[in-house]
C-alpha positions in Angstrom: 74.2 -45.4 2.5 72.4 -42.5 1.3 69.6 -42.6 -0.8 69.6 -41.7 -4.5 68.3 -38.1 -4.0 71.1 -37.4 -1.2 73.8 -38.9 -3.6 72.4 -36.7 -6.1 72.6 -33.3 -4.0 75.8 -34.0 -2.1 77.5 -34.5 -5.8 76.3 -31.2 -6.5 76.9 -29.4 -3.3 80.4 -28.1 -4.2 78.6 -26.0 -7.5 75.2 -25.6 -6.7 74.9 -21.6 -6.1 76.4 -21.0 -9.9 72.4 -22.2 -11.1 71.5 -19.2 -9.6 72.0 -16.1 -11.2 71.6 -12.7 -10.1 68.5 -11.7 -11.6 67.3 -15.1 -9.7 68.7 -13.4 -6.1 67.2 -10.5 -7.0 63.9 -12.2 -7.7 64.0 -13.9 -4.4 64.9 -10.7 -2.5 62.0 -8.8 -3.4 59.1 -11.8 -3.0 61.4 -12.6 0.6 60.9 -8.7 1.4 57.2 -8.7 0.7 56.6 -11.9 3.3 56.6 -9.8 6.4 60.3 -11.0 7.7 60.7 -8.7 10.7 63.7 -8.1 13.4 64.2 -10.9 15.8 62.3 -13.4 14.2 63.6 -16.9 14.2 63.6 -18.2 11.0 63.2 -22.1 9.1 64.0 -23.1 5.7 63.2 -26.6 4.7 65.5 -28.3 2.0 67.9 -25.2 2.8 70.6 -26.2 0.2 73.6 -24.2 0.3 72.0 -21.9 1.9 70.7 -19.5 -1.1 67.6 -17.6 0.9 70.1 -17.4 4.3 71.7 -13.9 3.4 68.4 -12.4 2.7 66.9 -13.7 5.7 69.4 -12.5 8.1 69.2 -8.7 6.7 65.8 -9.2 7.5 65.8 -10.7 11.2 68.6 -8.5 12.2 71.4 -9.4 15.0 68.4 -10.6 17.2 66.3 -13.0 14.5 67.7 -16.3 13.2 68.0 -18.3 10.6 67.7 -22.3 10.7 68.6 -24.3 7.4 67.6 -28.2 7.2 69.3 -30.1 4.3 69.1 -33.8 3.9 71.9 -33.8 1.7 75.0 -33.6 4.4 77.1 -31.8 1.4 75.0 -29.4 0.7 74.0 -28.4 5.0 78.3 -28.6 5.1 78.5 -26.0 2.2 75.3 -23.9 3.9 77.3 -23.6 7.0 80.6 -23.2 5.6 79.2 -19.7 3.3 77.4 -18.2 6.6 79.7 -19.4 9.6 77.5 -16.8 11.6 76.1 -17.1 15.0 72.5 -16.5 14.5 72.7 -19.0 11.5 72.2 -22.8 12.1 72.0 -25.6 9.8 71.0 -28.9 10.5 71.6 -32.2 8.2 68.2 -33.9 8.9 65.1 -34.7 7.3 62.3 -32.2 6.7 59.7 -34.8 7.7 61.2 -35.4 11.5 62.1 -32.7 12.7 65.1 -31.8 15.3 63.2 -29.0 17.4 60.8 -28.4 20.1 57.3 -27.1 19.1 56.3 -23.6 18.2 60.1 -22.1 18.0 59.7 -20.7 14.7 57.9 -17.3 13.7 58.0 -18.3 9.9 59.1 -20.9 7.3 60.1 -21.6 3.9 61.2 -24.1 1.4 62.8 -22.9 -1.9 63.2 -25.1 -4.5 63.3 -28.0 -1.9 59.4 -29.3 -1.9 59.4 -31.9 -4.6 62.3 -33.8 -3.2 60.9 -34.5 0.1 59.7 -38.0 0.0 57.3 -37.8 2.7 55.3 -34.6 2.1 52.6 -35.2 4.5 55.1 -35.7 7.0 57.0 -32.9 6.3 54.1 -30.5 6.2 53.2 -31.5 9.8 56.2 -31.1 10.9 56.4 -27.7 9.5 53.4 -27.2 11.4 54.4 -28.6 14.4 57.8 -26.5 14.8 55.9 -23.1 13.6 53.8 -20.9 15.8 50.5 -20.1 15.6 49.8 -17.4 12.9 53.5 -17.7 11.6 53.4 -17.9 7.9 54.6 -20.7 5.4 56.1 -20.3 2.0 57.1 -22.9 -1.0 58.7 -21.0 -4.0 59.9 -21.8 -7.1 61.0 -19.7 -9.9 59.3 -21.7 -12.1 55.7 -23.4 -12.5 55.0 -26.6 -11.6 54.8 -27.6 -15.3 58.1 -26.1 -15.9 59.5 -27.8 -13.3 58.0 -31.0 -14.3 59.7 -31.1 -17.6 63.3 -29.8 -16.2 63.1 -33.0 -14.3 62.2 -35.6 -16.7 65.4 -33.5 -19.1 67.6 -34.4 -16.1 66.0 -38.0 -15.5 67.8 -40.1 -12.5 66.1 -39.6 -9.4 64.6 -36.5 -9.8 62.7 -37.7 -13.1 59.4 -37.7 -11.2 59.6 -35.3 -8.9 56.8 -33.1 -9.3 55.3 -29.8 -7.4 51.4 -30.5 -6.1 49.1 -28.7 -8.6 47.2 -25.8 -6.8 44.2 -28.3 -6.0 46.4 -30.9 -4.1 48.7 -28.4 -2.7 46.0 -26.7 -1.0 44.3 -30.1 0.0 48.3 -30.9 1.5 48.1 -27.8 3.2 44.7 -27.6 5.0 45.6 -31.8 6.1 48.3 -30.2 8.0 46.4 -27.5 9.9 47.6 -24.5 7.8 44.5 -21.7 6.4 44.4 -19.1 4.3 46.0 -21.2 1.7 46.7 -19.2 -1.4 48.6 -20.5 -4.5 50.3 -19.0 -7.7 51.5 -21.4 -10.6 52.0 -19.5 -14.0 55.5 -19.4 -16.3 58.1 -18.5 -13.8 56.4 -18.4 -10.7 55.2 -21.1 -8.0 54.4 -19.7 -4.8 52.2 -21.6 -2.4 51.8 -19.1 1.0 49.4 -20.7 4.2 48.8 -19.2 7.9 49.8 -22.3 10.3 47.1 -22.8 13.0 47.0 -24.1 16.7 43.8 -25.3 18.7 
């Protein structure tokens, strides 16, 4: 039985990419082109969805980079793979906070729209730094603020109700827990973007 977030997302799956219009895309294109995606990397997104940031990603990465999706919501990893059917695409229906991969495969990571959902966020951020390499960077972004995105929840109520983003404080607390540095944070009407530098010992 699914929980009541997964219910949630997998009744959604089938319309999810019409909440996104193209001035969002566009938004997302330029912030995923200033984050230093380069040919051949290999590529994570957390809480990957139908897999909105995938097309941007693979212009980036090229024929020899990657792109890995994780969804917990099976709908929405079935819809993610059914829109990019491509060979340097994977998605994986798992949770964020346990991981499917060996350490240090991935040369960066993101999570759009995704982080408030996951219920163990500690867990998930080590993980994230578990699978990353040392130096790769990590992204959360929304298109909105954390307050923002506070009161779209409690407007949509069920299980989302209380799903909140970390203010910058607590974020950056989360962040430097989970062995990530150079933790910086934006949070202002239409904009939360949380960036960190994962480090190894």
């Amino acid at each position: 039985m699914h929980d009541p977030h997964q219910e949630f997302y997998d009744r959604l799956a089938a319309e999810w990419d019409l909440n996104f219009t193209a001035e969002d895309r566009e938004r997302l294109s330029r912030r995923i082109d200033s984050f230093g995606v380069k040919p051949g990397m290999n590529t994570l997104d957390l809480g990957c969805g139908t897999g909105v940031l995938f097309d941007m990603l693979r212009r980036a990465v090229g024929e020899t980079g990657s792109v890995t999706g994780v969804d917990f919501s099976f709908q929405m990893a079935r819809m993610a793979h059914r829109n990019f059917p491509m060979s340097n695409v994977n998605v994986i229906d798992a949770d964020a906070a346990a991981l499917p991969f060996p350490d240090s495969l991935f040369d960066i990571g993101f999570s759009f729209n995704a982080f408030p959902h996951f219920r163990n966020k500690k867990a998930t951020l080590d993980e994230a730094h578990r699978v990353l390499k040392h130096g790769a960077k990590f992204f959360v972004i929304h298109l909105v603020s954390s307050a923002e995105l506070a009161e779209l929840h409690k407007s949509v109520g069920g299980p989302l109700q209380f799903d909140e983003l970390p203010n910058a404080q607590r974020m950056k607390d989360m962040l430097d827990a989970s062995k990530f540095s150079d933790v910086k944070i934006e949070d202002h009407t239409g904009l939360y973007l949380a960036s960190a530098v994962n480090i190894k010992e």
